[in-house]
C-alpha positions in Angstrom: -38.2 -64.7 98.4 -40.6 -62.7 96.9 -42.6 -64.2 94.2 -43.3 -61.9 91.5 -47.1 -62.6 89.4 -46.8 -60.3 87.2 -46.6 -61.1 83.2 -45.0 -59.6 80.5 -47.6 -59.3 77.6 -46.0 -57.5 75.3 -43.4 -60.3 74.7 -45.9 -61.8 72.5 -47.2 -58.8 70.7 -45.4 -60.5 67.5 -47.8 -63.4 67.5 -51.0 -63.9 66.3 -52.1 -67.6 67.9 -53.3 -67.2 71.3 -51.4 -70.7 72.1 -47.7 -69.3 70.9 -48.6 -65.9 72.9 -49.5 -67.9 75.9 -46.4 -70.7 75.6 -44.2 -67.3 74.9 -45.6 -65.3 78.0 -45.3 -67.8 80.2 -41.8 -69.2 79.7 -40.6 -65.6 79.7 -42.4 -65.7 83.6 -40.6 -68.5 84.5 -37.4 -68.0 83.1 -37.4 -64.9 85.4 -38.9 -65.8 88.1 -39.3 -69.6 89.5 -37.4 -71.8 91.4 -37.4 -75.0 93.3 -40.4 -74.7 95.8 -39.3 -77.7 97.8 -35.5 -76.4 98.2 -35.4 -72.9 97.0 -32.7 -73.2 94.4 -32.9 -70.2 91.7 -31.2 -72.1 88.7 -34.3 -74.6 87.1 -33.4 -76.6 84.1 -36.1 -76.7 81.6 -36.7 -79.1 79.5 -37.5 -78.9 75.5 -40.8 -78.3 74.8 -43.8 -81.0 73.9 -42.3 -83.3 77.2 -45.6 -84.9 78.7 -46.1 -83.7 82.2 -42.3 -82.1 83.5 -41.7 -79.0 82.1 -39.2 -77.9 85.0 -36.6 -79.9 87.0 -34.5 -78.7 90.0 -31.2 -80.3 89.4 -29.9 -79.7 93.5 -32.7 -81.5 94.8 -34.1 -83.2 91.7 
């Protein structure tokens, strides 16, 4: 699997805060492209935001 590092910017060209364009770029680059590094499952359920620490959890393998 080939792991893609590119980011969309311009999904956040609608927001002025550098924290809501970061928080909206990068959720956009993982809801296209992780997945589980320890067992490769594509589907990652995320969890709502403000969670300390776990942001991500593989439900095959958890």
């Amino acid at each position: 699997m080939i792991l893609n590092l590119q980011m969309d910017e311009r999904k956040a060209e609608s927001y002025s805060s550098n924290a809501q364009k970061i928080r909206i770029i990068t959720d956009d680059w993982v809801n296209n492209n992780m997945f589980c590094l320890y067992c490769g499952n594509r589907y990652i359920l995320h969890f709502e935001n403000n969670r300390p620490f776990v942001g991500i959890y593989c439900q095959s393998c958890k």
